[in-house]
GUTI-535977 format. One record per residue (C-alpha): x, y, z; residue in one letter; chain; residue number from 1. Coordinates in steps of 0.1 Angstrom, whole numbers. Example, Ala and Ser with C-alpha at 12.3 -4.5 7.8 and 13.67 -1.06 7.14 Angstrom:
BEGIN
     u     v     w residuo cadena num
   123   -45    78       A      A   1
   137   -11    71       S      A   2
REM end
This chain:
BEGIN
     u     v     w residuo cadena num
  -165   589   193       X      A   1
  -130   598   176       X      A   2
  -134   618   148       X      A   3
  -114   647   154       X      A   4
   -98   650   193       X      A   5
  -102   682   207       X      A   6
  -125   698   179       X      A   7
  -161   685   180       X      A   8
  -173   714   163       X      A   9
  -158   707   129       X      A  10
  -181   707    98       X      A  11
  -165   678    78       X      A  12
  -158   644    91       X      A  13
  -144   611    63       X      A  14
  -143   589    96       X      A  15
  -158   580   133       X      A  16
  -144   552   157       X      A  17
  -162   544   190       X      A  18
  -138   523   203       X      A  19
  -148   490   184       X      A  20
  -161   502   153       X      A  21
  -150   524   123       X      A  22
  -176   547   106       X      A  23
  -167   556    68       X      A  24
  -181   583    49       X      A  25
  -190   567    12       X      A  26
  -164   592    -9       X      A  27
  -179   573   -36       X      A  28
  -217   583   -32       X      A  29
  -205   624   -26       X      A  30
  -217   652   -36       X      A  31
  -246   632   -43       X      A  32
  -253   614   -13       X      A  33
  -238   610    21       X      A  34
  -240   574    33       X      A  35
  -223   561    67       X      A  36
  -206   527    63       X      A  37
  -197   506    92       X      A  38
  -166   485    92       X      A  39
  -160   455   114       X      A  40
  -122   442   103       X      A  41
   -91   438    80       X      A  42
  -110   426    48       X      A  43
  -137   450    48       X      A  44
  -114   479    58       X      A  45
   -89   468    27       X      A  46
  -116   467     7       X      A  47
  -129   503    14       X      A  48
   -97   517     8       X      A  49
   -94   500   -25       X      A  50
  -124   512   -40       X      A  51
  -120   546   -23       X      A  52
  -146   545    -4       X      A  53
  -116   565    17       X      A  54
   -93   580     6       X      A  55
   -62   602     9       X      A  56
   -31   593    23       X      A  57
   -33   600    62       X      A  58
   -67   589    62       X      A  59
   -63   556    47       X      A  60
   -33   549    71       X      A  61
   -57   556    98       X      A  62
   -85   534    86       X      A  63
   -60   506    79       X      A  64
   -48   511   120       X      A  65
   -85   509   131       X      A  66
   -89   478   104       X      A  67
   -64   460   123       X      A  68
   -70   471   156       X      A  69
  -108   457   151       X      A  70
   -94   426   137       X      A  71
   -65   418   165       X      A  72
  -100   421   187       X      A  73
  -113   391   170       X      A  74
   -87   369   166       X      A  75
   -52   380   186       X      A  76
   -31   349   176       X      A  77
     0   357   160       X      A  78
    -4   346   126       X      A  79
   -44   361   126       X      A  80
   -27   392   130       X      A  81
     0   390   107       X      A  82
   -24   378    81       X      A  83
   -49   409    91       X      A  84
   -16   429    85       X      A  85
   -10   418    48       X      A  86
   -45   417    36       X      A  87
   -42   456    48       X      A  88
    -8   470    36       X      A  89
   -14   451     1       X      A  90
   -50   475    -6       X      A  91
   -31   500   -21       X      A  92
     3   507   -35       X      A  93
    16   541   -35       X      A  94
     7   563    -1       X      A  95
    34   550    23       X      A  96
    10   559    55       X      A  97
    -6   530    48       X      A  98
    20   506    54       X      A  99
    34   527    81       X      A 100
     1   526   104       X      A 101
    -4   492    94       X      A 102
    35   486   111       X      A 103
    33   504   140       X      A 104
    -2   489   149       X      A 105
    12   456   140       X      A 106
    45   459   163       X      A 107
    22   471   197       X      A 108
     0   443   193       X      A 109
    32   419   183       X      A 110
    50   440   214       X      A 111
    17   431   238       X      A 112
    14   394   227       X      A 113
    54   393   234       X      A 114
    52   406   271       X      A 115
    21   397   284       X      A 116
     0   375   259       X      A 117
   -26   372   233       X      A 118
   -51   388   256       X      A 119
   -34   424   262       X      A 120
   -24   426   219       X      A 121
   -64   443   213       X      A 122
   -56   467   239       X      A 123
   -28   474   228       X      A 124
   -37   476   189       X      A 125
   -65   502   200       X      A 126
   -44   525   217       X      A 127
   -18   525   188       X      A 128
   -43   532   164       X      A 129
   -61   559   181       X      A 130
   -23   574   187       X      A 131
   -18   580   153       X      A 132
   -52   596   146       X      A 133
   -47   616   172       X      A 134
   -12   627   158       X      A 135
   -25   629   122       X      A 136
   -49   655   135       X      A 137
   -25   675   154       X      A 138
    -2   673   125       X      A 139
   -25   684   101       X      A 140
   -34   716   122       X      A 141
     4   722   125       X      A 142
     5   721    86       X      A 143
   -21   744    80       X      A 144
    -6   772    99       X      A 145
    29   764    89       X      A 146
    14   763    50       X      A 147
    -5   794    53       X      A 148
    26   819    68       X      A 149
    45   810    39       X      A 150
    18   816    15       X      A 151
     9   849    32       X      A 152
    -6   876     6       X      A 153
   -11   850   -22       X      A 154
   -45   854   -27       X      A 155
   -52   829   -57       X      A 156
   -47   792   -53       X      A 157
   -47   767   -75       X      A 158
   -50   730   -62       X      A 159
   -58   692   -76       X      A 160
   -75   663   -66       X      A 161
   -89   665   -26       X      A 162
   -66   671     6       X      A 163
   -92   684    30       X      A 164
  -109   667    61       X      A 165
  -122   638    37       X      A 166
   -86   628    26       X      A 167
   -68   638    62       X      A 168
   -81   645    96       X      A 169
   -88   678   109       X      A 170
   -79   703    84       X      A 171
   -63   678    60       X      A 172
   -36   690    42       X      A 173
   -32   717    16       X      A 174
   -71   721    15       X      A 175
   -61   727    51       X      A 176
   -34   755    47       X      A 177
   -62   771    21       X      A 178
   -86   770    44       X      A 179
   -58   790    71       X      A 180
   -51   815    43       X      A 181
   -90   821    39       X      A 182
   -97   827    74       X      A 183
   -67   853    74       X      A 184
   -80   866    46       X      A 185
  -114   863    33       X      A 186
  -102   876    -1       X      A 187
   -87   845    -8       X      A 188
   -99   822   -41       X      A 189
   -96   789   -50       X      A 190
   -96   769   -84       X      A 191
   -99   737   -81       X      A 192
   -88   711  -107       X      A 193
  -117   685  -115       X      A 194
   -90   660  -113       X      A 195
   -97   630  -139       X      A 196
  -102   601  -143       X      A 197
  -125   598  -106       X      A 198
  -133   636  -101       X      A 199
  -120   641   -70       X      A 200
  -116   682   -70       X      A 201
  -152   683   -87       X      A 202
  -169   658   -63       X      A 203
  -148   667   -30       X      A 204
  -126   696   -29       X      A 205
  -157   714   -45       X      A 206
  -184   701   -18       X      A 207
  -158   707    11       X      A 208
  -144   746     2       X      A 209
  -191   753    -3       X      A 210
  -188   737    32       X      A 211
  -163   756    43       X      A 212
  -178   789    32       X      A 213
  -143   795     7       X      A 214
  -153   813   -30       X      A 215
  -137   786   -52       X      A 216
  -144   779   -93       X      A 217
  -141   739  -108       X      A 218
  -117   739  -136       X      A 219
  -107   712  -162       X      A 220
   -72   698  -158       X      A 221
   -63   709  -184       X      A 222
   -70   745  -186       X      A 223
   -50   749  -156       X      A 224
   -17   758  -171       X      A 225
   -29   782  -193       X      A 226
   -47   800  -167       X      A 227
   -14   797  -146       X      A 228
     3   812  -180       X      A 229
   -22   844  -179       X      A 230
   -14   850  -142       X      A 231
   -47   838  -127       X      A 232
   -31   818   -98       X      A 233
   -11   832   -68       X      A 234
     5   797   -61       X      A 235
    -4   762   -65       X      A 236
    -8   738   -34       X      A 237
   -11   701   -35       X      A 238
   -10   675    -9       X      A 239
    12   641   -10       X      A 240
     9   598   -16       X      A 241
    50   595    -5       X      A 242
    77   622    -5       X      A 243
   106   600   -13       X      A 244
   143   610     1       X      A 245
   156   633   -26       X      A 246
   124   658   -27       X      A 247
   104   640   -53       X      A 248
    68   633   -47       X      A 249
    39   610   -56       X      A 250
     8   629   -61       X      A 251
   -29   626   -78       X      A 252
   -21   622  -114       X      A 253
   -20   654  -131       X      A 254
     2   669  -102       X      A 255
    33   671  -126       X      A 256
    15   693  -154       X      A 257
     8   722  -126       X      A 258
    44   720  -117       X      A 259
    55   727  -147       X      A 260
    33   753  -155       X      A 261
    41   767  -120       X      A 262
    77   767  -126       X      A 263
    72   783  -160       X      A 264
    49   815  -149       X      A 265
    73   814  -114       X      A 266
    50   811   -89       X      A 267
    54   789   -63       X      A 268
    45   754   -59       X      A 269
    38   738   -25       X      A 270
    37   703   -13       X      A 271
    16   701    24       X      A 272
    16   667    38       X      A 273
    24   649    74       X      A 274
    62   631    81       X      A 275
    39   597    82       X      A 276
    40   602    43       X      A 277
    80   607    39       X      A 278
   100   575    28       X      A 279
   137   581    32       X      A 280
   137   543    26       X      A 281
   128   554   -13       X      A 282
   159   570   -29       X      A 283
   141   592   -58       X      A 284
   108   591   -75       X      A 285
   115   564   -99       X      A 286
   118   537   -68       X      A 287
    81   553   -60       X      A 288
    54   522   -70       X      A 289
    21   541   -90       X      A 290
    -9   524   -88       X      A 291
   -23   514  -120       X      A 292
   -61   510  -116       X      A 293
   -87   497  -137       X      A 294
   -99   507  -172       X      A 295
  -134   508  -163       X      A 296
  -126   542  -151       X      A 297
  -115   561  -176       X      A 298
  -135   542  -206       X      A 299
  -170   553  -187       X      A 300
  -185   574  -159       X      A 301
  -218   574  -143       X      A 302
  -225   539  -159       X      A 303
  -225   556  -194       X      A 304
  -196   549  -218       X      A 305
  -175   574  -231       X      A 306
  -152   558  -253       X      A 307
  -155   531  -283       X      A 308
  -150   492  -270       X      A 309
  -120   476  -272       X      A 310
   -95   504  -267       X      A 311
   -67   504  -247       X      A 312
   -65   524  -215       X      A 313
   -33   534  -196       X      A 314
   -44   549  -164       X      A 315
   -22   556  -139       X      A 316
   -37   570  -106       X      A 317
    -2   594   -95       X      A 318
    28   606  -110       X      A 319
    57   621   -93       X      A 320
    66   657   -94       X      A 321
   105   660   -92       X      A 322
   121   680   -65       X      A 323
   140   706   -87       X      A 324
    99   719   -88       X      A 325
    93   720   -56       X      A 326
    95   754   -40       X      A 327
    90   737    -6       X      A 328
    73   710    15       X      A 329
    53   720    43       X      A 330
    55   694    70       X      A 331
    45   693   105       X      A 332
    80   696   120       X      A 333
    87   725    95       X      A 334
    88   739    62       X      A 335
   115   720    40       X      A 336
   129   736     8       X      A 337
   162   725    -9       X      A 338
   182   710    -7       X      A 339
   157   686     1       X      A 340
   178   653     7       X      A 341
   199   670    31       X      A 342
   167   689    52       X      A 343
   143   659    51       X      A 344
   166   635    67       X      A 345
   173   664    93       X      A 346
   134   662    99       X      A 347
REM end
């Protein structure tokens, strides 16, 4: 069971692979309820992903590696798997990991089918896929210790949507480097945005830092900057959907707000996220594609309705934070600050 190599004592888990299968945790159903899901190929894989069933950016490349792994099993013909491939990197937009695990899964199966035949591509798939768990959980440990030395003595985080174990494996990310700084120093805080429209930081990042043991108080996204303002918060730490080549980044909407209250009270603001999610291929944030999702979510929640009928809804799910904001992006090779073009690309 693969659910976090070399750590089977770890209290949170979004995903399990036996070697055939892939296990979800329901992110939907949580704090609520927690329901196991069982996955069996591309088009229920894509369709988890799409209705965030999981989430985060390195876990959702990793379930789109396992939902393509499971489907070169059934059917290893070259144009199965390419078709497997597409229905996978088209389930969401914006976090580059998912395209990137669903390429480098799709080139060792291609690369097995090219050297010895259709029969050696699931093998092949398998061991790619498990290759980059296994690296996105290494990575993430890396992060959180890298995160947490620059961070030392800030005792008061601020944070948005989720970036622990549920969104990334292991650790995660910059729930990850919080949950370093807490066990260096039990005096650290966390408030945690509720994160709107879906409630990720009230549903998950909530039910993860109880889990965890880590004091922590839910805030509305919008009280953040004026608690920022009254010098409530240390630092703020966020994860990453795509760090593009110039420094800017794709985050949970609602990122960009903290950064500019961050930058106005000078405290620092942090970006924690794996090299799987850096696109140098992406000049700046503009060339970054947001996912717009449905109404539905922002006009109700819970089944009731919270808005009149008929009104229009914009609802993007990210915006990007621009570099000049950043005070630095904690990666897994290092700890990048400006000027960021220059020191990514040297990553």
């Amino acid at each position: 069971m693969l659910d976090a190599p070399g750590a089977p004592d770890r209290k949170i888990a979004a995903l399990r692979w036996d070697g055939e299968r892939l296990t979800l945790l329901d992110q939907t159903l949580l704090p609520s309820e927690e329901r196991w899901i069982t996955l069996t190929g591309a088009q229920d894989t894509a369709d988890a992903i799409a209705r965030l069933a999981v989430r985060g950016a390195p876990n959702i490349g990793i379930a789109a590696a396992y939902g393509l792994a499971m489907a070169v099993s059934v059917d290893p013909s070259p144009a199965a798997v390419r078709e497997a491939a597409a229905t996978l990197s088209g389930a969401r937009p914006t976090a580059v990991n998912l395209a990137y695990a669903v390429d480098r899964v799709l080139d060792a199966a291609m690369g097995a089918i090219g050297e010895l035949g259709e029969r050696a591509a699931p093998a092949a798939a398998r061991a790619e896929a498990e290759a980059l768990h296994s690296e996105e959980y290494l990575a993430a440990a890396e992060i959180a210790r890298l995160g947490a030395d620059l961070l030392r003595g800030r005792r008061r985080i601020l944070t948005h949507c989720n970036t622990g174990a549920l969104a990334a494996p292991g650790a995660g990310s910059a729930l990850g480097v919080i949950a370093e700084l807490a066990a260096r120093n039990p005096a650290v805080t966390v408030l945690a945005c509720e994160t709107r429209p879906l409630l990720q930081g009230a549903r998950l990042t909530a039910w993860e830092l109880q889990r965890l043991g880590i004091p922590c108080e839910l805030v509305v996204d919008g009280a953040a900057a004026g608690l920022i303002r009254t010098g409530a918060v240390d630092a703020v730490v966020v994860g990453c959907d795509r760090i593009a080549a110039n420094g800017d980044v794709a985050n949970k909407v609602g990122t960009y707000a903290h950064a500019l209250a961050a930058a106005a009270a000078g405290i620092p603001f942090v970006v924690a996220g794996p090299t799987s999610t850096l696109d140098l291929a992406t000049p700046d944030g503009d060339g970054i594609p947001v996912e717009e999702r449905h109404a539905d979510e922002v006009l109700g929640f819970g089944g009731a309705s919270i808005a009149p009928d008929g009104v229009a809804v914009r609802n993007p799910a990210f915006d990007v934070t621009p570099a000049e904001l950043i005070t630095a992006i904690v990666t897994e090779r290092g700890v990048v600050r400006a000027p960021f073009g220059e020191n990514l690309a040297a990553l």
